[in-house]
C-alpha positions in Angstrom: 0.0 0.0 0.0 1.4 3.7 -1.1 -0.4 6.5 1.0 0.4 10.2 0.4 -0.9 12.8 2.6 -0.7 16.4 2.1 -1.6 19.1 4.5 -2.1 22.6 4.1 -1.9 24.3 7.7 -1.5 28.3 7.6 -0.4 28.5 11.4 2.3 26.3 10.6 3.4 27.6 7.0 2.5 24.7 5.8 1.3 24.2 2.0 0.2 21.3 -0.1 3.5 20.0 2.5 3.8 16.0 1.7 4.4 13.0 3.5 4.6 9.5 2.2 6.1 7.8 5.5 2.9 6.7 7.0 2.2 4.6 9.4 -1.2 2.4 9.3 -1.9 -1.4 11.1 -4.8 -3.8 10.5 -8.1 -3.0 11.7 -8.9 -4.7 15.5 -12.4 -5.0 16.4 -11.7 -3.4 20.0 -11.2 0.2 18.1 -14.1 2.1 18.8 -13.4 5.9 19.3 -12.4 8.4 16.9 -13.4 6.0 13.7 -13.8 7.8 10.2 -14.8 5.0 7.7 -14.3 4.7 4.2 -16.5 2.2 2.0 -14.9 1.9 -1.2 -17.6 -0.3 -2.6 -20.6 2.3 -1.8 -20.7 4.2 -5.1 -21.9 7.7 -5.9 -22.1 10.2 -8.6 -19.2 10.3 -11.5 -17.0 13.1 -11.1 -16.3 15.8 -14.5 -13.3 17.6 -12.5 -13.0 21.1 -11.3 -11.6 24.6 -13.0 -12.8 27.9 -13.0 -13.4 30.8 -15.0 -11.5 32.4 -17.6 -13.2 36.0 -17.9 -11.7 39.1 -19.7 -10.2 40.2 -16.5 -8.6 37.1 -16.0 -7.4 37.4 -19.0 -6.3 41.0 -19.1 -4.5 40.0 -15.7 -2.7 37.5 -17.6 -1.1 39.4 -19.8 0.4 42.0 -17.1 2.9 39.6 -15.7 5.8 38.8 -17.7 6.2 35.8 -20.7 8.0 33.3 -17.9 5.4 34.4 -15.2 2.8 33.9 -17.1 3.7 30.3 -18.2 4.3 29.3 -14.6 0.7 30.2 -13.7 -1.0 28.0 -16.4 1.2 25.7 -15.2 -0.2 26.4 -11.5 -3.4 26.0 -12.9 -3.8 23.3 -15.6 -0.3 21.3 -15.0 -0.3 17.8 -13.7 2.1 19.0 -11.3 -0.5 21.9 -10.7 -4.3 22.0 -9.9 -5.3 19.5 -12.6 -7.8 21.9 -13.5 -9.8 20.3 -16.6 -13.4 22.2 -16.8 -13.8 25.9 -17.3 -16.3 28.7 -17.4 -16.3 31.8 -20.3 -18.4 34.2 -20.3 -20.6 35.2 -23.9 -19.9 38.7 -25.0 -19.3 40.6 -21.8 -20.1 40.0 -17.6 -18.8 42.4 -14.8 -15.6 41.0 -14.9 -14.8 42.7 -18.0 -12.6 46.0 -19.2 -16.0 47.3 -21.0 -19.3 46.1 -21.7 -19.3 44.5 -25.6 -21.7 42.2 -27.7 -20.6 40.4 -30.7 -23.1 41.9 -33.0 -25.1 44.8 -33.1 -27.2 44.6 -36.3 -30.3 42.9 -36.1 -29.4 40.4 -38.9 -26.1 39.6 -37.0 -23.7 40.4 -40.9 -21.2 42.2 -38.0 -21.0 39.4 -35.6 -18.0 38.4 -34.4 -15.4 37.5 -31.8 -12.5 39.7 -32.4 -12.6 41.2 -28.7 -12.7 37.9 -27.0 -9.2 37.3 -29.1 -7.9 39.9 -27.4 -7.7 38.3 -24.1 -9.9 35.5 -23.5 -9.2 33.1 -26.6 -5.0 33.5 -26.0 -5.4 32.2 -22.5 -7.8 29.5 -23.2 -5.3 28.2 -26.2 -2.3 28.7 -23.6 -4.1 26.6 -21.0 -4.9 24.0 -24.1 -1.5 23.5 -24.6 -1.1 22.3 -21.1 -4.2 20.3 -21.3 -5.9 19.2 -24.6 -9.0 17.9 -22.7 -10.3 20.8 -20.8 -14.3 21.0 -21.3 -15.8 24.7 -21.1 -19.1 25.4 -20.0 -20.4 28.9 -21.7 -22.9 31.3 -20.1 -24.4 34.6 -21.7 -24.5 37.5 -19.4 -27.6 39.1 -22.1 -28.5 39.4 -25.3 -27.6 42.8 -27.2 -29.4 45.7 -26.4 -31.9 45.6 -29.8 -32.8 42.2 -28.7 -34.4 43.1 -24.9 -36.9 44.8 -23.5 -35.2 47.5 -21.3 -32.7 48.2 -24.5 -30.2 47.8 -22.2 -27.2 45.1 -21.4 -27.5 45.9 -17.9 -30.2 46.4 -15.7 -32.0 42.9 -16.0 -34.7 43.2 -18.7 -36.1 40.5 -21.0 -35.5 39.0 -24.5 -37.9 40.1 -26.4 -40.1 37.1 -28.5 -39.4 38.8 -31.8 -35.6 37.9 -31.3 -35.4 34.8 -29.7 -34.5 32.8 -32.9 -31.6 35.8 -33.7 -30.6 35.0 -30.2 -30.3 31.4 -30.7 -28.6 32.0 -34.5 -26.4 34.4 -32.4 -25.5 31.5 -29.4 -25.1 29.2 -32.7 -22.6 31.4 -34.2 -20.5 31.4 -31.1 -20.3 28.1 -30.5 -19.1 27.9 -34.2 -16.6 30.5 -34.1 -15.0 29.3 -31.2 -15.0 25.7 -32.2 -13.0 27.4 -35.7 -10.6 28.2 -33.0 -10.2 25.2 -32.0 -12.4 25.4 -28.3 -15.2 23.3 -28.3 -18.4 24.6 -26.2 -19.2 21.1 -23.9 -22.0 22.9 -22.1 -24.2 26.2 -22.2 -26.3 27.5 -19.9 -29.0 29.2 -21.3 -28.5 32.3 -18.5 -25.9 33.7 -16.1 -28.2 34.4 -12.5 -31.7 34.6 -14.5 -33.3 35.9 -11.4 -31.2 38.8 -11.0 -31.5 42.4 -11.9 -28.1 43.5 -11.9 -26.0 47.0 -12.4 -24.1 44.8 -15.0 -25.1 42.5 -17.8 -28.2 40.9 -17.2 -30.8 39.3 -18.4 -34.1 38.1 -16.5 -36.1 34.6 -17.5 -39.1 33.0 -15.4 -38.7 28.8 -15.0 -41.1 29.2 -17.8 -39.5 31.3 -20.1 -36.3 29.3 -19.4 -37.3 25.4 -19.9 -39.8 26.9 -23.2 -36.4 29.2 -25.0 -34.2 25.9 -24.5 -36.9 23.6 -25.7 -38.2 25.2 -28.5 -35.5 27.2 -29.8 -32.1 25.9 -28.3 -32.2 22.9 -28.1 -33.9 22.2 -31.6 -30.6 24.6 -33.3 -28.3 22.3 -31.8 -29.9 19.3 -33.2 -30.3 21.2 -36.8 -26.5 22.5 -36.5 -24.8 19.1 -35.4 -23.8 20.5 -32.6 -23.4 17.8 -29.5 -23.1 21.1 -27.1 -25.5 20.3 -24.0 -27.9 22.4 -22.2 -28.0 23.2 -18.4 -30.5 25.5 -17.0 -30.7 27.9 -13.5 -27.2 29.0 -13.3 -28.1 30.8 -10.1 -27.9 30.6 -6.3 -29.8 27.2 -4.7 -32.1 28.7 -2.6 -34.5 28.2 -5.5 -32.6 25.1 -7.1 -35.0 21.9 -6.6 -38.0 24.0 -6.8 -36.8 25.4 -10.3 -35.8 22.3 -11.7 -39.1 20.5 -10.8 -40.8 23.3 -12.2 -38.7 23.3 -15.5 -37.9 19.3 -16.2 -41.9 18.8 -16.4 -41.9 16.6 -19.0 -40.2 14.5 -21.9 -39.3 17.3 -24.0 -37.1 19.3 -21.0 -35.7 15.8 -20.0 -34.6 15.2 -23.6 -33.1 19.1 -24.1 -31.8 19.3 -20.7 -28.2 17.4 -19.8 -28.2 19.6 -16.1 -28.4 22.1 -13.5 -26.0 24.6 -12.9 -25.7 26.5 -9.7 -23.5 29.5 -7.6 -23.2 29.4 -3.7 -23.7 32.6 -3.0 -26.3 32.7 -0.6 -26.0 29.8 1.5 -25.5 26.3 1.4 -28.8 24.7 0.8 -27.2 21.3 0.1 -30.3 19.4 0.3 -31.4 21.1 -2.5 -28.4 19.8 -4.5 -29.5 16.4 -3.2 -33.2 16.7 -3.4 -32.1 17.8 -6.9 -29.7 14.8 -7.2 -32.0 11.9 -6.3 -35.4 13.7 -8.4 -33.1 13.9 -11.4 -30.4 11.2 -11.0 -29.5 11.1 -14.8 -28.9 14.8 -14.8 -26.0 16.6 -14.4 -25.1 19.3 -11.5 -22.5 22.0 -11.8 -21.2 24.3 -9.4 -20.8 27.5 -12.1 -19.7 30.6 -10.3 -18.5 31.1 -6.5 -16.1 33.4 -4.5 -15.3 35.6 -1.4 -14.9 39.3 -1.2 -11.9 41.3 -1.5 -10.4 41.1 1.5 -6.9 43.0 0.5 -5.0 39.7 2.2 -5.9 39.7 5.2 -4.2 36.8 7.2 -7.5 36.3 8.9 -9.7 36.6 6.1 -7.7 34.4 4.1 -8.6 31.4 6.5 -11.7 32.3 6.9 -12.1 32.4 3.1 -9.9 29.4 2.2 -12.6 27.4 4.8 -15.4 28.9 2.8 -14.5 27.2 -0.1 -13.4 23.6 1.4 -17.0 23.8 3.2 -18.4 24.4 0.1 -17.0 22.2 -2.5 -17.6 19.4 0.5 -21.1 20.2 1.1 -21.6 20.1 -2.9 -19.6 16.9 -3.6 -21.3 15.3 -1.2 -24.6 15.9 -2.3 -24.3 14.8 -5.5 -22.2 17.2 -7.7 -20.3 16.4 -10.8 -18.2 19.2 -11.1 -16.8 22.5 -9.5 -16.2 25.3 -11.1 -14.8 28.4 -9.2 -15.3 32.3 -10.7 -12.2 34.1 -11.8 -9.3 32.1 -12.3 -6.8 35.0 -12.0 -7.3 39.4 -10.8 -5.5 42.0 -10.1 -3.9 43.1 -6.9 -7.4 45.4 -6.5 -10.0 42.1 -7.2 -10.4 43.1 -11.3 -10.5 45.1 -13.0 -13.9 45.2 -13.2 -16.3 47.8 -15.3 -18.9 48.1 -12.3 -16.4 47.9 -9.4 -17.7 44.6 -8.2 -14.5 43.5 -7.2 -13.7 39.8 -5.5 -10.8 38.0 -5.0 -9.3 35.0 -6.7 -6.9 32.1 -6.0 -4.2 33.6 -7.3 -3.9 37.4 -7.7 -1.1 39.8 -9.2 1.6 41.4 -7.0 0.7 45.5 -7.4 4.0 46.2 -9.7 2.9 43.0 -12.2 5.8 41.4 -12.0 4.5 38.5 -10.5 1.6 37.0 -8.5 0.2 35.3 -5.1 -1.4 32.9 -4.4 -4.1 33.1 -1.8 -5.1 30.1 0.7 -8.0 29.4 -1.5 -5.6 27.8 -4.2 -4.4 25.3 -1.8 -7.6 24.8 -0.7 -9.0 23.9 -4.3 -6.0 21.7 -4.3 -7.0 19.1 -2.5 -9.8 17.9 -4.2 -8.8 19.1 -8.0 -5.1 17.4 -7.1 -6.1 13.5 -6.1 -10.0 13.4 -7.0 -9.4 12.5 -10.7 -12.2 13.0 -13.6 -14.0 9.7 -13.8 -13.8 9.4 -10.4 -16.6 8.1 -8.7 -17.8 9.1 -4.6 -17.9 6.6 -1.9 -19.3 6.1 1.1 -18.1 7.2 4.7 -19.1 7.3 8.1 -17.7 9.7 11.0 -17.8 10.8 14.7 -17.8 13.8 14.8 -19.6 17.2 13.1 -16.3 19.1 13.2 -14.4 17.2 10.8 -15.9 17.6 7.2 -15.1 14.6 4.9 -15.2 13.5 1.9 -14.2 10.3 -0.2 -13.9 9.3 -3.9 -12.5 6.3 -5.6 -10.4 7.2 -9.3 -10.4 5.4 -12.0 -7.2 3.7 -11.1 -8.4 2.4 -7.7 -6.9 5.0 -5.7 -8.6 6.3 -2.7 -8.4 10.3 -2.6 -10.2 11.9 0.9 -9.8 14.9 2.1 -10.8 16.0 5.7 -10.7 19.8 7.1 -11.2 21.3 10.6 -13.2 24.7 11.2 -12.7 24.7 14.5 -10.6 25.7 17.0 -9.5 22.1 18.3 -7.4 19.3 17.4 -8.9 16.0 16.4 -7.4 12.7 16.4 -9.2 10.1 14.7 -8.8 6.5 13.3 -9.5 6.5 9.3 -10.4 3.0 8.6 -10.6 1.6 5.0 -11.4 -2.6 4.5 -8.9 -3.6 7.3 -6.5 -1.1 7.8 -6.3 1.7 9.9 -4.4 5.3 9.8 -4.0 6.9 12.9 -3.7 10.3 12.7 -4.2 14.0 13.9 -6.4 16.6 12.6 -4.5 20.2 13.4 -7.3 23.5 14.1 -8.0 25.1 11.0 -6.1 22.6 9.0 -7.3 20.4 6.1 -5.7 17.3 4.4 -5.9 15.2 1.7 -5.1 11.3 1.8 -4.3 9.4 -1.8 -4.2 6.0 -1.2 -3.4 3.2 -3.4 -3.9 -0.1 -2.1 -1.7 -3.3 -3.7 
């Protein structure tokens, strides 16, 4: 048996630190206290992988630092040595998180469309990321439709497509799709809105569950088919609050189960993971995507950056484990002030340019993403646990090799020691305050 364990501890100065000596013994009958269990044969939902996004600031950011610096963060990022990253977000035509607000066309027979900004910034890093990685998916969402095509006239501001133009729309996702494909990115998935609940002070675009499941059934989903495009559909793309309740409204009947391939969501008003699993076990052939999530600029504050990294490890745990097939975080890289961003909505990122550009840090939240994007493999599938306590979070998954990744992470203010017990072997160990740690085992 070869076990690996890597901590990240931020009292200690500890990051993604290693350790292969470790001890373990076969399983006695008399331990009872302090038992985690791991069933390796209890299997759960398949696993797509995890990325994030690559907006126009990310990719303005990008091309701040110098050549060398730059390839040493896609390596960060999409290396095997790296995150593993391997599913990523792009935005289509402009979000927040962009130097200006743009659409690809502006003539209501789309003869000016195209996608000459997004080779500014966005396309350069995606190919540079390709290169590390030929089999990154991307998931597409559109922030709104051109001004001519909605109600309010307006990309921001919320507003509605208008009937008249929801087959230019779809002609106009169509053409995307296309273009970028001629660049050699194929769309996987596209959600039919960024946050369609939201009235926003940047590009948005508002549809009812109605509005939503009839556009992707009747328009979308029928252009794809007609166009030979395998691109797949996944609707909400907004907070869970409303998530099971949408989807039973929307996936009514054959038709939406036929157009729809899953649900996407963002986390940023609470955890409502029984609504991922309500979700999970109503739809069990459907897909569900964590699409957007992050923490607020917090100008790198020590104390904010555990209390953000934890955010995210409770998160992507709370998902996982309730059925999830794939995470995807918000910006993959910002600038030293969270953007730049045309409406000052500024966040942070996992890794974040120095003030001069010259180079770049990374904040606790990379780690953190590490440990499951590092040793939870695509294909891999979850298993089962069992625990003793609240205050250790846990999670387990078997890859496609027969590995065992699991990762455990303390909130609190204690220590733990516990007794992680998989068929009949047993690794005592110690769970540091505020700590979290991955385990990949591979058992002869």
């Amino acid at each position: 048996m070869k076990i690996i364990k890597t901590e990240t501890n931020y009292k200690r100065n500890m990051f993604f630190y290693k350790t292969e000596k470790i001890n373990f013994k076969k399983y006695s009958d008399r331990l009872e206290n302090n038992i985690i269990n791991i069933y390796p044969n209890i299997t759960y939902q398949t696993i797509i992988g995890f990325g994030a996004a690559i907006t126009e600031s990310s990719g303005y950011s990008l091309m701040q630092l110098p050549k060398e610096k730059q390839n040493l963060l896609l390596k960060e990022y999409f290396s095997s040595d790296g995150l593993n990253y391997n599913i990523c977000r792009l935005p289509i035509g402009s979000s927040d998180f962009s130097i200006k607000s743009y659409s690809y066309s502006y003539k209501e027979d789309l003869s000016d469309f195209s996608i000459q900004h997004d080779k500014l910034y966005i396309i350069p890093f995606i190919k540079q990321a390709l290169k590390l990685n030929s089999n990154i998916k991307f998931l597409s969402s559109p922030w709104s439709p051109p001004k001519f095509m909605k109600s309010n006239k307006m990309l921001v501001l919320g507003g509605k497509l208008l009937e008249k133009y929801k087959n230019t729309w779809v002609k106009y996702l169509i053409k995307y799709i296309k273009e970028y494909k001629n660049e050699g990115i194929n769309i996987n998935y596209l959600t039919v809105q960024n946050e369609p609940n939201a009235v926003q002070i940047w590009e948005s675009c508002i549809y009812s569950p109605e509005e939503e499941i009839s556009f992707a059934i009747n328009n979308l989903f029928p252009a794809l088919k007609a166009n030979n495009l395998n691109t797949k559909i996944v609707i909400l793309d907004h907070n869970k609050e409303k998530l099971f309740t949408r989807a039973i409204n929307e996936l009514t009947n054959n038709k939406a189960l036929e157009a729809i391939s899953g649900i996407a969501f963002h986390y940023y008003t609470g955890d409502y993971f029984e609504n991922i699993l309500l979700t999970h076990e109503a739809f069990p052939g459907k897909l569900l995507i964590h699409t957007e999530g992050c923490t607020g600029f917090s100008n790198f504050n020590p104390t904010h950056e555990v209390h953000n990294a934890e955010i995210y490890g409770h998160e992507i745990i709370g998902d996982l484990n309730s059925g999830t097939n794939a995470y995807i975080d918000w910006n993959i890289l910002l600038d030293n002030k969270g953007g730049p961003n045309h409406k000052k909505n500024f966040c942070n990122s996992p890794i974040m340019l120095n003030s001069n550009k010259l180079d770049y840090i990374k904040n606790l939240t990379f780690y953190y993403i590490g440990h499951f994007s590092k040793y939870i493999k695509p294909g891999a599938k979850r298993i089962a646990f069992s625990k003793y306590t609240d205050n250790i979070e846990v999670t387990s998954f078997i890859n496609i090799d027969n590995s065992i990744a699991i990762v455990l992470m303390n909130k609190t203010d204690s220590n733990y020691e516990y007794n992680l017990c998989i068929n009949d072997i047993v690794i005592h160990d110690n769970l540091d305050s505020h700590a979290i740690v991955s385990y990949l085992i591979k058992i002869n």
